[in-house]
C-alpha positions in Angstrom: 0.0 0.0 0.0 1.4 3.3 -1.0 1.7 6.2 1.2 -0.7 8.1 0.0 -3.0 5.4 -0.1 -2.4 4.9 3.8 -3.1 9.0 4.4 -6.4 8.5 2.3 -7.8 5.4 4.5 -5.8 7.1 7.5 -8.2 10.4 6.7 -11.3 8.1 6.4 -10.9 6.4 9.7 -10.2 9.7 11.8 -13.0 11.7 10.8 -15.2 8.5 10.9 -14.2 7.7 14.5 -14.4 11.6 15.6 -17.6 11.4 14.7 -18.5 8.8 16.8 -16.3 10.5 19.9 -18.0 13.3 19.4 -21.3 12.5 19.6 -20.6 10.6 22.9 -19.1 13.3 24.5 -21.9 15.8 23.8 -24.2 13.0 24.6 -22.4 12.4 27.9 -22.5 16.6 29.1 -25.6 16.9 28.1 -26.5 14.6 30.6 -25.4 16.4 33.4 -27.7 17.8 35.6 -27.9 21.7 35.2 -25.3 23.5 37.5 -22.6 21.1 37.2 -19.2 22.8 37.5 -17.1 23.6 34.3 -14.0 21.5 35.6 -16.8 18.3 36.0 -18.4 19.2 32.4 -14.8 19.2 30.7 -13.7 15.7 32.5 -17.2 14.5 31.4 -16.9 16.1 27.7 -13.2 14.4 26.9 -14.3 12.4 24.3 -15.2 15.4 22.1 -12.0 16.8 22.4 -10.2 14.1 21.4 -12.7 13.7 18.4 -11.4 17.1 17.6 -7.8 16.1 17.5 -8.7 13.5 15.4 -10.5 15.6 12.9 -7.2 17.5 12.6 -5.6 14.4 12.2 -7.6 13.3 9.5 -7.4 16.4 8.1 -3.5 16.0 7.8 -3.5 12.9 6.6 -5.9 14.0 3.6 -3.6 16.4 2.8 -0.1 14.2 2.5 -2.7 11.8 0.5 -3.2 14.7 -1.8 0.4 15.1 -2.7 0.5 12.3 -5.0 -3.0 11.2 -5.4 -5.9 12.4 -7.5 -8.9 14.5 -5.7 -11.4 11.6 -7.2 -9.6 8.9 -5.2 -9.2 11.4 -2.0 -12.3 13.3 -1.9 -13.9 9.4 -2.1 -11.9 8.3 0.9 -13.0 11.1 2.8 -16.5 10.9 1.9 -16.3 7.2 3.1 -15.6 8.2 6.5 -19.7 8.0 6.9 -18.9 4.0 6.5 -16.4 4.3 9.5 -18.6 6.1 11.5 -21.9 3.6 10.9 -18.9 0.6 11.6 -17.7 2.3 15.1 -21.5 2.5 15.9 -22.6 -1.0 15.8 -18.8 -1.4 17.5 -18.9 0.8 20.0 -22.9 1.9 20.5 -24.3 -1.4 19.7 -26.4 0.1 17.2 -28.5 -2.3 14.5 -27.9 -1.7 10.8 -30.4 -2.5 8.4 -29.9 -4.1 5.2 -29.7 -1.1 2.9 -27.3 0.6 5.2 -25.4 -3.1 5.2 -25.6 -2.9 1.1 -24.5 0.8 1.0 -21.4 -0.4 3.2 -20.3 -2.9 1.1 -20.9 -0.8 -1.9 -18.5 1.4 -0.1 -16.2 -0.7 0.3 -16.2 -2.4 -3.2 -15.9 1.4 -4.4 -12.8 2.5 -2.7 -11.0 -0.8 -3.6 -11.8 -0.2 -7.1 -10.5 3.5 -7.6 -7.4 2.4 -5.6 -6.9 0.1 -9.0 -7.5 2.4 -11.1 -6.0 6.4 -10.2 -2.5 6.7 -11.0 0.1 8.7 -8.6 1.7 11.7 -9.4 1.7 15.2 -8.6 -0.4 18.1 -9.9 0.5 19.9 -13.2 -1.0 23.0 -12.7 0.7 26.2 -11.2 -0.2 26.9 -7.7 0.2 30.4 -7.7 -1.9 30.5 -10.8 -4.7 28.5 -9.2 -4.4 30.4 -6.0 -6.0 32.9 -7.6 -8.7 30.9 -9.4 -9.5 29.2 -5.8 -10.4 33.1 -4.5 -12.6 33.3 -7.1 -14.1 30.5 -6.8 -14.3 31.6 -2.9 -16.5 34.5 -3.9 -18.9 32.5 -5.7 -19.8 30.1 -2.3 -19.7 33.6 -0.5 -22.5 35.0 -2.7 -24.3 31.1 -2.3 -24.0 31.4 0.9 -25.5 35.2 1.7 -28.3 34.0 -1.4 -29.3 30.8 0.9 -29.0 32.7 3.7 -31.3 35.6 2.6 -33.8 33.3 0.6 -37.3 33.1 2.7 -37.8 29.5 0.9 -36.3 27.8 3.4 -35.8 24.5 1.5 -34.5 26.5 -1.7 -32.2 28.5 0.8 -31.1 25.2 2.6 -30.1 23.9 -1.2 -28.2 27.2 -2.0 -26.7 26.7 1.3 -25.7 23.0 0.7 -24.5 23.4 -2.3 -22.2 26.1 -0.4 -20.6 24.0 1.8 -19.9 21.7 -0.8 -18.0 23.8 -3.2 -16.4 25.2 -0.6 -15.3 21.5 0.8 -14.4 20.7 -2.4 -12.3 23.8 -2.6 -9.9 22.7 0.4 -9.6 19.5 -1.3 -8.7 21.6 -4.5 -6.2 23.6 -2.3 -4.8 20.9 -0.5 -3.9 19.1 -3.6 -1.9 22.0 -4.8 -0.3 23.4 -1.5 3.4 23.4 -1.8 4.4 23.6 2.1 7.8 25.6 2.3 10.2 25.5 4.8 10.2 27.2 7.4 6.4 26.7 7.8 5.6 30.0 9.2 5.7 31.1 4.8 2.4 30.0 5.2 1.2 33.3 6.2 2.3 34.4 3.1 1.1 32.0 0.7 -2.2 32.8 -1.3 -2.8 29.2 -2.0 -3.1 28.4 1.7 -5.3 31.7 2.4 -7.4 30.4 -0.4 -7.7 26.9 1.2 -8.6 29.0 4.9 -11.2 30.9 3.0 -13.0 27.9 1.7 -12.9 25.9 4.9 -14.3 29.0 7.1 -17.1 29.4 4.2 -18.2 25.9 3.8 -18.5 25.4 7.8 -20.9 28.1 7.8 -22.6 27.6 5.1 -22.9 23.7 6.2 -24.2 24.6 9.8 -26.9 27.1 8.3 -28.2 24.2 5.5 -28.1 21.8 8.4 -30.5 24.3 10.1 -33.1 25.1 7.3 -33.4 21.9 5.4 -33.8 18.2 6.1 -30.3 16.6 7.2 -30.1 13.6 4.5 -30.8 16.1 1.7 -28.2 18.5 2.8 -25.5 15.9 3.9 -26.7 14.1 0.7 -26.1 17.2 -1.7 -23.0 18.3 0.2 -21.1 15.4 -0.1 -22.2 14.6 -4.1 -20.8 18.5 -4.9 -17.6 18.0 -2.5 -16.5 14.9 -4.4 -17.7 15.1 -8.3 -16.8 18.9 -8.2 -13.5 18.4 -7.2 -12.9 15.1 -9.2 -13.9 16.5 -12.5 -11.0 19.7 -11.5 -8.8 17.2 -10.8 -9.0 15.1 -14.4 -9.5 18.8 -15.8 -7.0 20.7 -15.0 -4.8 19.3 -12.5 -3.4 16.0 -14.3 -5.0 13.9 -12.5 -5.0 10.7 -14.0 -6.4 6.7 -14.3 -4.4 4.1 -15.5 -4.8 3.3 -18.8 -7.3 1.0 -19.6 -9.0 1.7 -16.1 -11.3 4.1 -17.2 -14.8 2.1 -16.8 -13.6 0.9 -13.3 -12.8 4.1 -12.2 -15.9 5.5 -13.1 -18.2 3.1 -11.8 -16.3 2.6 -8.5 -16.4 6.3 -8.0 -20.2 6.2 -8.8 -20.8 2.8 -6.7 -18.2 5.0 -3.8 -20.6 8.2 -4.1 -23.8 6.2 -4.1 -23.0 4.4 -0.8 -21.7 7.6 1.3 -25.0 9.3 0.4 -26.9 6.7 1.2 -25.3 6.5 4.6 -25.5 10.1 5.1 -28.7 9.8 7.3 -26.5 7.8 9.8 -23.4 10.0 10.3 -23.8 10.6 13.4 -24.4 7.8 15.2 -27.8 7.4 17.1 -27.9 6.1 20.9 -28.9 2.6 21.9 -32.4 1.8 22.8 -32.5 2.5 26.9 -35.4 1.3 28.5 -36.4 4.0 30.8 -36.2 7.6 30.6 -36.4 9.9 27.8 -33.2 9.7 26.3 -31.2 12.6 24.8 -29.8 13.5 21.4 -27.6 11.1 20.8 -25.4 13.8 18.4 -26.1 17.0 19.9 -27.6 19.1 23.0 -31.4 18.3 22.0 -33.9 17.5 24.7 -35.5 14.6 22.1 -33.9 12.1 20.2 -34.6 12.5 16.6 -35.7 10.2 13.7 -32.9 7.8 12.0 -33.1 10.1 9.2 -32.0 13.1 10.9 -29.0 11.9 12.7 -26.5 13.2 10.1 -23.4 15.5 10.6 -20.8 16.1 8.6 -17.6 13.7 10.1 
């Protein structure tokens, strides 16, 4: 298994398990009673952070996986991390999976095996400081998305605006990632446009994710977000960044990325994981600081 290969899985577990530390830590404060001291509500809460640290690990790891593979292969991996998180719930949670969700898994998995066939290393041929400036652009357009979904009165047409957002704007840190030449000493950074560009994106698309999540239905957004974050990306990526398949690959590549995409949005509705059944007392969100637990189809966050 190559490298990058190893960051891309690596990526996938992460964000798949912070999911899943996440939710139990804000699960597990939430349950405090009211008036618990801060000190008791961190020591309660741990799990969270560390789900944190391993978002920022997975976000590392997608990054070195970008350096020498193509976004269609990446932007997959990650997208797959909703399979890690159902996994770690029947694990860890005990939760039941029914047979679509068992079919969308496998799907997953048959998916990412395939495009691991078929995309080719190498690095990106375009310019960085060339597409820096194309990213910024491209920045403005999910800014004026986001204000649009934001402003629309329609709250399902804003909560599309808005999900459609948070997925360009995803797939633009995937885009900037990919191209990021990290110089040495690090602290050039704060000089380079092409990691401004990739700061940009990620502040937008949180936002504008967070505001979809609250307008529209959770399986449509997740669903919407995660198609736009990985075929928008992809199709830059075989575009103009040289990314490539290996000859002769072609039809697996294309239907393992479809077969990759299908399964993560059909998991989308579980990823976050849901609480086990408990057979007394209301229970709480299992995901969030809700006084109800809510329907299967609306226990989705982004990983």
């Amino acid at each position: 298994m190559s490298p990058g290969l190893l960051g891309a899985l690596l990526a996938a577990v992460a964000y798949g398990a912070a999911t899943v530390l996440q939710a139990i830590g804000v699960r597990r404060v939430g349950a405090l009673p009211p008036g618990t001291p801060l000190p008791a509500r961190v020591r309660a809460g741990w799990p969270y952070a560390v789900g944190l640290a391993l978002d920022g690990l997975g976000f590392l790891a997608s990054v070195a996986a970008l350096r020498t593979l193509p976004l269609f292969l990446v932007e997959s991996a990650v997208a797959s991390s909703v399979a890690v998180t159902a996994v770690l719930s029947v694990l860890v949670l005990h939760v039941r999976l029914g047979t679509g969700e068992v079919v969308a898994l496998l799907a997953v998995a048959a998916g990412l095996t395939g495009l691991a066939f078929a995309a080719a290393e190498g690095p990106p041929l375009l310019s960085p400081a060339a597409a820096a400036w194309w990213l910024l652009g491209a920045a403005a357009l999910v800014a004026v998305l986001l204000v649009a979904g934001e402003q629309d009165r329609d709250r399902r047409r804003g909560a599309v605006l808005l999900s459609l957002a948070a997925g360009l704007g995803f797939g633009g840190v995937g885009v900037a990632a990919r191209l990021l030449e990290v110089p040495s000493p690090l602290w050039h950074l704060l000089t380079s446009a092409m990691a401004w560009a990739l700061l940009v994106h990620a502040a937008l698309a949180t936002v504008a994710y967070a505001l979809a999540l609250s307008r529209g239905r959770v399986t449509t957004v997740a669903a919407l977000t995660f198609a736009t974050e990985t075929v928008v990306p992809a199709a830059v990526g075989l575009v103009a960044l040289g990314d490539r398949v290996v000859a002769g690959r072609g039809p697996l590549a294309v239907g393992a990325f479809v077969l990759t995409l299908g399964g993560c949005i059909a998991l989308a509705g579980r990823a976050e994981p849901a609480d086990p059944p408990e057979p007394a007392a209301p229970p709480g969100r299992s995901g969030g600081a809700g006084p109800a637990s809510p329907a299967p189809e609306d226990l989705s966050e982004r990983p």
